[in-house]
Backbone as CSV, one residue per row, in Angstrom:
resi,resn,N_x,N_y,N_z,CA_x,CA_y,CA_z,C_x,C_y,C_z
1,UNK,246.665,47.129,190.228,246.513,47.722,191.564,247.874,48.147,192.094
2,UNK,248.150,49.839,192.448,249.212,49.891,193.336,249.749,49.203,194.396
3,UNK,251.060,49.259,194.369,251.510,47.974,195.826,251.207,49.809,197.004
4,UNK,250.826,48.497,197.668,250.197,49.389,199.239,251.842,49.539,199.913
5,UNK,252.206,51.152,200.132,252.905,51.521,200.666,253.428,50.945,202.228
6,UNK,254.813,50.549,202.567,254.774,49.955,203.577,255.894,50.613,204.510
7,UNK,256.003,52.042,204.346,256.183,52.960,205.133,256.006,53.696,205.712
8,UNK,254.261,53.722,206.072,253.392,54.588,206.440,252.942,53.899,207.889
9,UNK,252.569,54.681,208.562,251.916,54.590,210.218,250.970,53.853,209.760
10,UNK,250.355,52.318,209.855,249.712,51.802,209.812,248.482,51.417,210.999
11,UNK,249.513,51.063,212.132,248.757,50.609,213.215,249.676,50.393,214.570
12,UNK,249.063,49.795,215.361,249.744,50.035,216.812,250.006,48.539,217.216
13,UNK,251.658,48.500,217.439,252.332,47.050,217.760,252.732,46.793,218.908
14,UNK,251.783,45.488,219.424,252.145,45.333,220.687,253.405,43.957,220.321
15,UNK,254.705,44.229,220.907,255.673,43.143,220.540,255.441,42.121,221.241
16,UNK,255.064,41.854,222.304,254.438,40.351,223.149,253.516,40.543,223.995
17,UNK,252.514,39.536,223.672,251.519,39.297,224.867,251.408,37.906,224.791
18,UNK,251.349,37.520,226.329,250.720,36.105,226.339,249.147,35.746,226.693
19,UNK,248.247,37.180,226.721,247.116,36.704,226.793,246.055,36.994,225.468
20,UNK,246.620,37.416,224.684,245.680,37.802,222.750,245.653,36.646,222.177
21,UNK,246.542,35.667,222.464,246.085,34.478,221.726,246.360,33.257,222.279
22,UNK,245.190,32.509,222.633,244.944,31.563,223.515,246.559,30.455,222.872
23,UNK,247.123,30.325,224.652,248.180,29.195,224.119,248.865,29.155,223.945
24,UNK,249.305,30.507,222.690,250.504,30.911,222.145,251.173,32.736,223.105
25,UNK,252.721,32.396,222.881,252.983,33.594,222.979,253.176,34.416,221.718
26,UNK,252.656,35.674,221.498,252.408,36.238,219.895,253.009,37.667,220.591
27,UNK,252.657,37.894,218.891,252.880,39.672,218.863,251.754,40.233,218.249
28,UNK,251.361,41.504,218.513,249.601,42.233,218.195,249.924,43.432,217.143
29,UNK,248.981,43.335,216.197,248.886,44.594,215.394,247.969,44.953,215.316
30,UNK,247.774,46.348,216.146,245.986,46.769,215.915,246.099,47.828,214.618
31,UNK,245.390,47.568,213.355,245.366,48.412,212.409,244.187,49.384,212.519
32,UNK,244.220,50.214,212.148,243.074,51.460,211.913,242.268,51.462,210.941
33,UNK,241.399,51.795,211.363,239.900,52.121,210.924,239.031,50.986,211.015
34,UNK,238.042,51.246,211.303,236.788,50.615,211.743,235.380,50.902,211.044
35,UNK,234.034,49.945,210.790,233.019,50.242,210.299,231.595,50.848,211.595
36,UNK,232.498,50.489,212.969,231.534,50.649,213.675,232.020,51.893,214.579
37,UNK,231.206,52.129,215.309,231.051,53.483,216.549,230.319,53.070,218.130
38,UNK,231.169,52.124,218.363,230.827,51.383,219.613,231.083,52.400,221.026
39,UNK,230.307,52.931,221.428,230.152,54.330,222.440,231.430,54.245,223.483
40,UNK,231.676,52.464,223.527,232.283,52.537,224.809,233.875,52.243,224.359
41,UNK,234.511,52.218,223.039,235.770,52.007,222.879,236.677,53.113,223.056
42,UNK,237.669,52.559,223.638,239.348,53.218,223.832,240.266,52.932,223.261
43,UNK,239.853,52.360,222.103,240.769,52.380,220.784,240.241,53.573,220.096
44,UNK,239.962,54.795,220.290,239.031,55.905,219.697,240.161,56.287,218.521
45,UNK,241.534,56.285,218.852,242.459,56.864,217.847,242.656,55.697,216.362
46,UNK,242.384,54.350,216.656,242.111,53.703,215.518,241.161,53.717,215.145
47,UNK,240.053,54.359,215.416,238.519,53.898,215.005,238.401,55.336,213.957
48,UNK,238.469,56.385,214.753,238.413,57.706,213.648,239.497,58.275,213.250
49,UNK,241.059,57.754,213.878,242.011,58.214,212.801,242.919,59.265,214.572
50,UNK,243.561,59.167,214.409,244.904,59.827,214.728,244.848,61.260,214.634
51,UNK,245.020,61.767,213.358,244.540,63.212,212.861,243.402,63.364,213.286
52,UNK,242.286,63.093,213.437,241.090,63.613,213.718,241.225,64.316,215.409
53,UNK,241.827,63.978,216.027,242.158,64.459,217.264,242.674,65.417,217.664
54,UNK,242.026,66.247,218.550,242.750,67.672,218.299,243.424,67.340,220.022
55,UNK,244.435,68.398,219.576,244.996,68.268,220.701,246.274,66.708,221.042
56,UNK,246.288,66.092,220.427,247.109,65.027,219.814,248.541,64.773,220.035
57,UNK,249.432,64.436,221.091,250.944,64.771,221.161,251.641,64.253,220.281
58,UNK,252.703,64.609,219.925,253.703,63.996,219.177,254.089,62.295,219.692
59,UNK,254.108,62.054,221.004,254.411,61.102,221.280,252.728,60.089,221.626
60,UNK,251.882,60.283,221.472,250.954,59.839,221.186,251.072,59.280,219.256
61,UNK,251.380,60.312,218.452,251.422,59.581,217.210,252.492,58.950,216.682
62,UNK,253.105,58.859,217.491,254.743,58.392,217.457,254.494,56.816,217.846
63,UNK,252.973,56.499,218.505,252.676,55.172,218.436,252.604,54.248,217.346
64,UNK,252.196,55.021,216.226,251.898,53.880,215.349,253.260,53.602,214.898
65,UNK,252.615,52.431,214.358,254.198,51.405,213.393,253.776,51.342,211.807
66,UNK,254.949,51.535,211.334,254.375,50.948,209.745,254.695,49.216,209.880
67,UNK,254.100,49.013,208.106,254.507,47.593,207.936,255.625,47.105,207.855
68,UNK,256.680,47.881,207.622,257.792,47.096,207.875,258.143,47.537,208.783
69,UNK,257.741,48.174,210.181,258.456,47.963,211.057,257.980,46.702,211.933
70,UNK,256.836,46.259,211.615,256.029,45.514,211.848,256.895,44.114,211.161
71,UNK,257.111,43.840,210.050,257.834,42.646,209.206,259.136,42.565,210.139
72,UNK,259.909,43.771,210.886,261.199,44.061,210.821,260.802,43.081,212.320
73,UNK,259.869,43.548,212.935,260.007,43.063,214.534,259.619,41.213,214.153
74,UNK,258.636,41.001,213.448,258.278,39.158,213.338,259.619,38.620,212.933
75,UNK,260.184,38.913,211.879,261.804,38.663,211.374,262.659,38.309,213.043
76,UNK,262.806,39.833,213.724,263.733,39.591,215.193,262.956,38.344,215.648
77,UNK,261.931,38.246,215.759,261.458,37.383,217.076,261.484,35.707,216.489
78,UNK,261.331,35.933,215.213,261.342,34.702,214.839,261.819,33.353,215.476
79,UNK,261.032,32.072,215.689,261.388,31.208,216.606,261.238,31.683,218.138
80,UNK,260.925,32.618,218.891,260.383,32.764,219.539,259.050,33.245,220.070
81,UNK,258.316,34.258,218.955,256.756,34.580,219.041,256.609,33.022,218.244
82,UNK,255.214,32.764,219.100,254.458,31.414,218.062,253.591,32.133,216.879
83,UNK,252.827,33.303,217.279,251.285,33.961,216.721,252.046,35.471,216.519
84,UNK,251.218,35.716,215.476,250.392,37.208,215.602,249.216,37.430,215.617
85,UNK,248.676,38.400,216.521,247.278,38.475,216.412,247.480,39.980,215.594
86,UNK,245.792,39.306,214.465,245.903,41.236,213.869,244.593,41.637,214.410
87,UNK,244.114,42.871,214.455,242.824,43.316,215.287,243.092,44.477,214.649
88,UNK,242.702,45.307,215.144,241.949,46.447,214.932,241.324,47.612,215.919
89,UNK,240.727,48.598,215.801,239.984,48.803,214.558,239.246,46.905,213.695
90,UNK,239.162,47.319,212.676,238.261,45.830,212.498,239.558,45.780,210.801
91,UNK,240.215,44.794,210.556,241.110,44.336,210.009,240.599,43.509,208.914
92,UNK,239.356,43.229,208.888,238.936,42.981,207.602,238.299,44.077,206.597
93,UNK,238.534,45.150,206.776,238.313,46.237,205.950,239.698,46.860,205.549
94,UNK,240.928,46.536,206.080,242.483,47.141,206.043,242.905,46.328,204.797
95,UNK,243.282,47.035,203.643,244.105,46.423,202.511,245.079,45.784,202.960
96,UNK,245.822,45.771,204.452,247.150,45.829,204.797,247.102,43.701,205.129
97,UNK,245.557,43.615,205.526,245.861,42.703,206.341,246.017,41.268,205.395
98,UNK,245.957,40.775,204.049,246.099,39.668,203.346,247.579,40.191,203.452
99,UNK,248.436,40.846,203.321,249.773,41.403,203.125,250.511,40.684,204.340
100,UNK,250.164,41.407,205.902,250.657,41.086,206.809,250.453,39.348,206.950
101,UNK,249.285,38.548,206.483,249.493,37.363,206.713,249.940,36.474,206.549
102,UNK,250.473,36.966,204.870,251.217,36.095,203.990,252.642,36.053,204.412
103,UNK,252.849,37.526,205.271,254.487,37.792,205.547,254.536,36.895,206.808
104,UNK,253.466,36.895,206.957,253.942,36.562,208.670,253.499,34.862,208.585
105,UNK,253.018,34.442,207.663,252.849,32.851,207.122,254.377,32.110,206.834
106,UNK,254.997,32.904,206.032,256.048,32.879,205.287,257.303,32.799,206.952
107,UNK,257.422,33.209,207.883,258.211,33.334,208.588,257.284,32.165,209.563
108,UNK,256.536,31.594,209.670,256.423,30.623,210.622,255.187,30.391,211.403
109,UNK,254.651,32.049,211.422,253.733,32.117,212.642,252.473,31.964,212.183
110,UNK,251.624,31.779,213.342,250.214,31.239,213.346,249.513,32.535,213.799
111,UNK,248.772,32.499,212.656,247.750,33.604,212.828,246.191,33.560,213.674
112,UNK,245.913,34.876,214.537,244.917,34.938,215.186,244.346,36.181,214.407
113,UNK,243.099,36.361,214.122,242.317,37.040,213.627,241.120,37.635,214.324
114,UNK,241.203,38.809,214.899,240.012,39.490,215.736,239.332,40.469,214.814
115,UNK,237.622,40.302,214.817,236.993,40.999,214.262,235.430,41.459,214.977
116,UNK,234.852,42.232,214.285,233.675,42.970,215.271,232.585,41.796,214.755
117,UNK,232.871,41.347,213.670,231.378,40.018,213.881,230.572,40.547,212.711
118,UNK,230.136,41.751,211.183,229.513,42.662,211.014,229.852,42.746,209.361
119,UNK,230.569,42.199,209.002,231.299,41.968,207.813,231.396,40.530,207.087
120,UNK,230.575,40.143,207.199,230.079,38.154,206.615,230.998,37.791,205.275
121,UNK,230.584,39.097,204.609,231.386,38.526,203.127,232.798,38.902,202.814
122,UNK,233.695,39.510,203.639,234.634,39.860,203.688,235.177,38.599,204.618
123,UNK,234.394,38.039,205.703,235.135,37.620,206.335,234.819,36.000,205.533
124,UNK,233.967,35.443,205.106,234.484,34.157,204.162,235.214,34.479,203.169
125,UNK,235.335,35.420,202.530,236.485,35.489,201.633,237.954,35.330,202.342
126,UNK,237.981,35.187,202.976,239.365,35.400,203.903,238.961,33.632,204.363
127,UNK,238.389,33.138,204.755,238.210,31.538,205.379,238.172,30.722,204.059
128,UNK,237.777,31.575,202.941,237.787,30.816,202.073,239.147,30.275,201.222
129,UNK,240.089,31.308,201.345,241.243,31.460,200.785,242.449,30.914,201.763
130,UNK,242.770,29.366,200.828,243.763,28.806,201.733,244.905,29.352,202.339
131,UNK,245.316,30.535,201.936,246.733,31.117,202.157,246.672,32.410,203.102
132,UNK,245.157,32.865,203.124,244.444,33.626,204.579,243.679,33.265,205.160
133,UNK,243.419,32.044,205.672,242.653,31.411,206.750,243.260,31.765,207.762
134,UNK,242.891,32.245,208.618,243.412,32.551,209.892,243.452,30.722,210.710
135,UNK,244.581,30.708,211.685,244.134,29.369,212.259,243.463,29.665,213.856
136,UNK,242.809,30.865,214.079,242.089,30.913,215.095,241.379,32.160,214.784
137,UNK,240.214,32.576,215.490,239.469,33.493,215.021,238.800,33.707,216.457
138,UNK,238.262,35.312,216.774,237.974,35.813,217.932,236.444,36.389,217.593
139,UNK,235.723,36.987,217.617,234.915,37.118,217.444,234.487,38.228,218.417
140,UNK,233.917,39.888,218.358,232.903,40.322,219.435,231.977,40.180,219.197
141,UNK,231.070,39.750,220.090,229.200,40.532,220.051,229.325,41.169,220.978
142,UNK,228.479,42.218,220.847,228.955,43.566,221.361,227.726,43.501,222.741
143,UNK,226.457,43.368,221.939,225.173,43.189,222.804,224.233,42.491,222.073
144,UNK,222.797,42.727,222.602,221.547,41.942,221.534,222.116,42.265,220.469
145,UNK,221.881,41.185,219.491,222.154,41.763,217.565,221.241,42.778,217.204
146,UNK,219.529,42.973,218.102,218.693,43.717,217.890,219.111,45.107,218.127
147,UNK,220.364,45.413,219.042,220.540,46.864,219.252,221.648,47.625,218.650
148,UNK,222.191,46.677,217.926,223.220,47.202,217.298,222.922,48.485,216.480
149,UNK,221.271,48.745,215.856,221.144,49.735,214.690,221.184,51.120,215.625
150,UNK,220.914,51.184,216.603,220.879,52.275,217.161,222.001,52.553,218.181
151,UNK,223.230,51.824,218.651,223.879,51.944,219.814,225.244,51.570,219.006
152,UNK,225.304,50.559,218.224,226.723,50.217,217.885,227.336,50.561,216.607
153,UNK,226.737,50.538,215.491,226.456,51.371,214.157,227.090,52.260,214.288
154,UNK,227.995,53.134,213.100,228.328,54.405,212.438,226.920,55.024,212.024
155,UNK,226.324,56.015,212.615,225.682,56.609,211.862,225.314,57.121,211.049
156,UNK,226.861,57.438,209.929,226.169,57.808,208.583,226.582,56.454,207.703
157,UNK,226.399,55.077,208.306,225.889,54.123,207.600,224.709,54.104,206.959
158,UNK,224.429,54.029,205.610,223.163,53.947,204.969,221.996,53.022,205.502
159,UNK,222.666,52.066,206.605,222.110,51.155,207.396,221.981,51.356,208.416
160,UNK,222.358,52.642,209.188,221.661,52.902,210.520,220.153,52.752,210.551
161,UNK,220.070,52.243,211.956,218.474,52.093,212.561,217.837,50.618,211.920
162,UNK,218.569,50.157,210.659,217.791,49.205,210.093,218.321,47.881,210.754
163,UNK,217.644,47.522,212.326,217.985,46.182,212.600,218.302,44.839,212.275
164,UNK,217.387,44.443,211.783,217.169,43.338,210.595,218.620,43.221,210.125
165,UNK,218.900,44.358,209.354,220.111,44.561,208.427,221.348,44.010,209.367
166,UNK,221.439,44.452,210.741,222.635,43.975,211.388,222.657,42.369,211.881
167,UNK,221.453,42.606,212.527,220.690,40.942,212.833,221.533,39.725,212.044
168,UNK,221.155,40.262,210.720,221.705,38.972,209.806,223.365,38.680,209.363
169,UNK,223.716,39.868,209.594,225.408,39.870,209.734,226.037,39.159,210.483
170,UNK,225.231,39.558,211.621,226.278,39.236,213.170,225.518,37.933,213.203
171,UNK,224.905,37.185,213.130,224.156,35.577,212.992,224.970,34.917,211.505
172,UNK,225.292,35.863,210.675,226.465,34.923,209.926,227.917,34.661,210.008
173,UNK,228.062,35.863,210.698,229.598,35.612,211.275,229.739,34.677,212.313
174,UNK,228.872,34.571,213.443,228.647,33.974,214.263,228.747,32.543,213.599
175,UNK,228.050,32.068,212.538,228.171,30.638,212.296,229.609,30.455,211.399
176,UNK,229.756,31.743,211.099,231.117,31.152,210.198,232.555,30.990,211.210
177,UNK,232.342,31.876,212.275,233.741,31.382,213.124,233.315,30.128,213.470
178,UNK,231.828,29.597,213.915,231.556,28.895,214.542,232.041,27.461,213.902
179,UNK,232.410,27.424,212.382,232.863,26.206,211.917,234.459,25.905,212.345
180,UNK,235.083,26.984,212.829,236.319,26.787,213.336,236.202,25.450,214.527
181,UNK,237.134,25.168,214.905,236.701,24.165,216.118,236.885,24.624,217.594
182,UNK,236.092,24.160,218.114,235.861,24.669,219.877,237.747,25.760,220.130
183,UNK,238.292,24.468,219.787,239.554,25.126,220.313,240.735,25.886,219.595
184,UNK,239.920,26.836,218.772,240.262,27.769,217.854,239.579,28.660,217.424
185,UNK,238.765,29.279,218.400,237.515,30.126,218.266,237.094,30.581,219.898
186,UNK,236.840,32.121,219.592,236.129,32.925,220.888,235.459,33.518,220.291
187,UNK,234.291,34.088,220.977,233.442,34.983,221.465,233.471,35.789,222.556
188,UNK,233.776,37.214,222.367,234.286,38.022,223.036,233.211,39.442,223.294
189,UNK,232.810,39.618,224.854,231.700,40.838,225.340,232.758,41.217,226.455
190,UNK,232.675,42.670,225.890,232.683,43.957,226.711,231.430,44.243,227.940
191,UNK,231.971,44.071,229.519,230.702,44.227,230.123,230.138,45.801,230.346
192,UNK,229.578,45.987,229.316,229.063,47.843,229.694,228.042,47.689,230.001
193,UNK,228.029,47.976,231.387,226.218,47.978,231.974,225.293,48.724,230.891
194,UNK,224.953,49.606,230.326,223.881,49.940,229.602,223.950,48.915,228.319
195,UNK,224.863,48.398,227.652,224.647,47.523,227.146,224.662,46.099,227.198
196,UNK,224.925,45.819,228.065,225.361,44.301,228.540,224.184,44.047,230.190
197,UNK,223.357,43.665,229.979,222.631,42.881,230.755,221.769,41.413,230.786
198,UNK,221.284,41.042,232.189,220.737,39.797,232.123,219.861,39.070,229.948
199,UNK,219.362,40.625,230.349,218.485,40.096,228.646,219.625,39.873,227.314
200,UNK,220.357,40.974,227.627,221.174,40.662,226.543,221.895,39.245,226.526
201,UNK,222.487,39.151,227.349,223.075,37.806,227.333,223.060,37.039,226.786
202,UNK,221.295,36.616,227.589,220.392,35.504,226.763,220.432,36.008,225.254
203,UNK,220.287,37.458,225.084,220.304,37.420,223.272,221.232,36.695,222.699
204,UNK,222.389,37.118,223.151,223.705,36.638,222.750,223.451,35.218,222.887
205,UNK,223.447,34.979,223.789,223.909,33.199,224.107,222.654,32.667,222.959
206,UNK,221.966,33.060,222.262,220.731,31.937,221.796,221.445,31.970,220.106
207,UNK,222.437,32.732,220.036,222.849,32.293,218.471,224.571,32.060,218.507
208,UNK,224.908,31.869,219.865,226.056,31.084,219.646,226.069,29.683,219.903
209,UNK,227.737,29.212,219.755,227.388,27.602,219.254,227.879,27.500,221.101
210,UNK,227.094,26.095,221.659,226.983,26.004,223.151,228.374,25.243,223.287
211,UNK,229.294,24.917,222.519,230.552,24.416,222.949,231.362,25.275,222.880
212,UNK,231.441,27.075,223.439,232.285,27.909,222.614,232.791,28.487,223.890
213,UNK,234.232,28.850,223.535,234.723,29.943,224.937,233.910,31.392,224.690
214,UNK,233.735,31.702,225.624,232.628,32.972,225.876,233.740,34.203,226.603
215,UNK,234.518,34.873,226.309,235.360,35.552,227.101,234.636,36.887,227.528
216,UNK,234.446,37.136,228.719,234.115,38.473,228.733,235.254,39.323,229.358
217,UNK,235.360,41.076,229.805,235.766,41.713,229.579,235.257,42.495,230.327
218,UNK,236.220,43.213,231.294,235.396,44.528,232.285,235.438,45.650,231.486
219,UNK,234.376,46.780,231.764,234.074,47.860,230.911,235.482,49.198,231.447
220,UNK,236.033,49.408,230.839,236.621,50.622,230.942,236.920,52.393,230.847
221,UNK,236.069,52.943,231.592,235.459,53.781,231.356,236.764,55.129,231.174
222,UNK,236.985,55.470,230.173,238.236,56.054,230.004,238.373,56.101,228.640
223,UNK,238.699,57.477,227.606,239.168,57.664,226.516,237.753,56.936,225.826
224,UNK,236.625,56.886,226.080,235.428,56.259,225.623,235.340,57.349,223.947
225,UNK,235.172,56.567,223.370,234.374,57.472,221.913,233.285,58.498,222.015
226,UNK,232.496,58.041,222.834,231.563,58.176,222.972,231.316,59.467,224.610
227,UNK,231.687,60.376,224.957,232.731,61.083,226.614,231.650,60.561,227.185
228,UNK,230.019,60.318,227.391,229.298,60.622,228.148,229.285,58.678,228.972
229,UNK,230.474,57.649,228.003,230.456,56.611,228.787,231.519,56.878,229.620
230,UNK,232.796,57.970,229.541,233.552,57.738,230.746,232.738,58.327,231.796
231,UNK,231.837,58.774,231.923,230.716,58.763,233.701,230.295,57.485,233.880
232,UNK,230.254,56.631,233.318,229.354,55.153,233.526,230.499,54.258,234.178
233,UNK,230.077,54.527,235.416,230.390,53.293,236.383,230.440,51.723,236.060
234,UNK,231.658,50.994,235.730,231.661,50.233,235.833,230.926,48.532,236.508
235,UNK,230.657,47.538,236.418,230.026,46.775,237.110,230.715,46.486,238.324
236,UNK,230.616,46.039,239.571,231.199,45.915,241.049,231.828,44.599,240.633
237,UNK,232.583,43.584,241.083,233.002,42.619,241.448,231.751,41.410,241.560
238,UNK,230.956,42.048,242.350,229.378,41.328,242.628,228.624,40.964,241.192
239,UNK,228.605,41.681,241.207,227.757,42.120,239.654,227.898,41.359,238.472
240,UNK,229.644,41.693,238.163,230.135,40.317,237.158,230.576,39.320,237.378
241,UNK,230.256,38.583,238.797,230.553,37.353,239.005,228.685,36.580,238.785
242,UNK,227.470,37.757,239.019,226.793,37.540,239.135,226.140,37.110,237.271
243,UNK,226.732,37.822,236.752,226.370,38.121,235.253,227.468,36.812,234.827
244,UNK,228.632,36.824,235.047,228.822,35.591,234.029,228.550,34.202,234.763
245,UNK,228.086,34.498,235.762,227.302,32.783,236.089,226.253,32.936,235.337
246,UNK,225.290,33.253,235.415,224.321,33.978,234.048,224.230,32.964,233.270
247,UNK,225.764,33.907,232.360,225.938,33.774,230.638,226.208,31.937,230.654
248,UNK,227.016,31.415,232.390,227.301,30.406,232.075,226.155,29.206,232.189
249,UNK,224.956,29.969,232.920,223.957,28.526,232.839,223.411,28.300,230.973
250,UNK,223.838,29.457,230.033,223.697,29.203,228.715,224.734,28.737,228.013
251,UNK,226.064,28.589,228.602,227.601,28.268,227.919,228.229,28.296,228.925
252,UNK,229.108,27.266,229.000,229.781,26.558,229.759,230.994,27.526,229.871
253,UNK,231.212,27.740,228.793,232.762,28.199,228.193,232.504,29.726,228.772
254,UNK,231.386,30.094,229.235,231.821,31.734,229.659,232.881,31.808,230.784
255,UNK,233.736,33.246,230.724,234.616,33.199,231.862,235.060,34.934,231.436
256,UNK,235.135,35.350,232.626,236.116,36.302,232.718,237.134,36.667,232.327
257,UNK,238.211,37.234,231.675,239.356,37.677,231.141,239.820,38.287,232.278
C-alpha cells in the first residue's frame, strides 16, 4: 500500500478549543468527506469537497491544513493541548485517521473520536485495535433511526430508502460507544425542528444507554447543504428548554451545549 501523502489539504484545524472534548483542553481536525447528506449541515465544504463549490475564494480554501501541518502544530503545543479531537466529515472512512492517531499517541495526547453513528464495522475495527482505541468517543443521532433512509442518507447510496438497513447500524454503534464508560462517551442531536421533535426524541432516547450525556445543539440555519433549510427557523429559547426537559424525563444526562 502507498504511504498516504502528507502534504495535501486534508482537513480543517481548529488549534484550541475547550469545549470538543469534555475536560480536556485539545486541538480539532475536521477531515473531509462524509457517507451521509444531512440537509441541515454547515460543514457542506467537507461533506462534498472544496472543489465542488463554485464560486469558492482563495481564502476559503486556504482553510484546509495538511497532515503535517497538523503533526507540526501537536509537536508546538505539546504539554500543553491534553486531546485531539478528530471529526469530520465522518473520520472513520479517512485513510488519514489510524495515521493521525498513532502520531498524536506517540506525542502524549488523548484522543476524542466524533462520528455520525452509521459505520458499525469500521468503527469496532478501530475499538478493537489497541493502538486506535480512541479514549473517548462522541456519537450523533441525527433523528428517529426510522428516518434516516429518506432525510439523512446520500442518495445514490445503494441503501437509500431501505430503513431497516440504517435502523441496524445506528442501534450498533449506539451499543458499541455505549461500552465506553458513562464518562467517556456522548450522544450528540442537532435541534432541527423538522427533524428533531417530541416523537423523535423518544425514538432516540429508547436505544440509548440511560446513564449517558445527551448533548444537544441549536440548529443553524446558514451554509445548510441542503439551501431550502437556511429558511427554517430555528427553535425559540421556549421551545428548547421545553424539548430538552423532554429528552430529560428519558435521560438524565440531556443538556444543552
Amino acid at each position: 500500500m502507498a504511504e498516504l501523502p502528507l502534504d495535501r489539504p486534508a482537513g480543517v484545524l481548529v488549534k484550541t478549543t475547550c469545549v470538543d472534548f469534555p475536560g480536556h483542553l485539545a486541538g480539532s481536525f475536521f477531515l473531509k468527506g462524509c457517507n451521509l447528506r444531512c440537509p441541515y449541515c454547515y460543514n457542506r465544504e467537507l461533506v462534498i469537497g472544496f472543489e465542488n463549490i463554485s464560486g469558492l475564494s482563495k481564502q476559503q480554501s486556504d482553510t484546509l491544513s495538511t497532515i503535517n501541518e497538523l503533526f507540526a502544530h501537536l509537536e508546538k503545543r505539546q504539554g500543553i493541548l491534553q486531546g485531539l479531537v478528530i471529526s469530520g466529515g465522518e473520520p472513520l472512512l479517512n485513510p488519514y485517521t489510524p495515521l493521525i492517531i498513532k502520531k498524536a499517541r506517540e506525542l502524549g495526547y488523548l484522543i476524542k473520536l466524533d462520528t455520525n453513528g452509521t459505520l458499525p464495522d469500521e468503527l469496532e475495527a478501530l475499538l478493537n485495535d489497541k493502538e486506535l482505541r480512541p479514549d473517548f468517543i462522541a456519537m450523533d443521532i441525527k433523528t428517529s433511526p426510522a428516518r434516516y433512509a429518506k432525510e439523512i442518507c446520500n442518495s445514490s447510496s445503494p441503501f437509500y430508502e431501505k430503513s431497516k438497513y440504517w435502523e441496524k447500524k445506528i442501534k450498533r454503534c449506539v451499543d458499541l460507544a455505549a461500552a465506553f464508560p458513562p464518562e467517556a462517551r456522548e450522544y450528540r442531536t442537532v435541534l432541527v425542528p423538522p427533524l428533531v421533535q417530541k416523537e423523535d426524541i423518544k425514538n432516540m432516547a429508547e436505544i440509548l444507554p440511560k446513564d449517558t450525556s445527551w448533548q444537544f445543539a441549536q440548529f443553524r440555519n446558514e451554509n445548510c447543504l441542503n439551501p431550502a433549510y437556511n429558511d427554517i427557523l430555528p427553535y425559540s429559547d421556549t421551545e428548547i428548554e421545553d424539548l430538552i426537559n423532554y429528552a430529560k424525563s428519558f435521560i438524565k444526562g440531556a443538556t444543552l451545549r
